[in-house]
C-alpha positions, 0 to 999 in steps of 0.5 A: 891974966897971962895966956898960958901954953904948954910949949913943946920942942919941933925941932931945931933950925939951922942956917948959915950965914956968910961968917957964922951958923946959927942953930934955933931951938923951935918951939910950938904950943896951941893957943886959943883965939885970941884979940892981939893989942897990937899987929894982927894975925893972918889965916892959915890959907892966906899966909905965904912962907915965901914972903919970910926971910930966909931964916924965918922960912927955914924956922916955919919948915921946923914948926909947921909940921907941928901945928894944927892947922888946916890947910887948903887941900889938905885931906885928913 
């Protein structure tokens, strides 16, 4: 069966580009742990924004606040 996720709104991104701006709604949802067919997953910890393209980063800025995820030296 499909996964379902009930998904929320983080935020919107905003970036320009040289002739035109583009706006994303950002949306997250907590999944459970899955076994993708296809690609692979990186955990938390290891995973660098900076190796996003720009856009892409600005997007993770928007989500990540959003999301339950542990991260290394964070204290809660």
């Amino acid at each position: 069966p499909p996964l379902r996720a009930e998904w929320r709104p983080a935020g919107e991104a905003r970036h320009v580009f040289t002739h035109f701006a583009l706006t994303l709604t950002v949306m997250v949802a907590e999944l459970p742990p899955a076994n993708p067919e296809r690609g692979h997953f990186l955990a938390a910890d290891r995973f660098d924004p900076a190796a996003l393209p720009t856009v892409m980063r600005t997007v993770h800025e928007v989500a990540a606040p959003h999301l339950d995820v542990e991260r290394p030296g964070a204290s809660g």
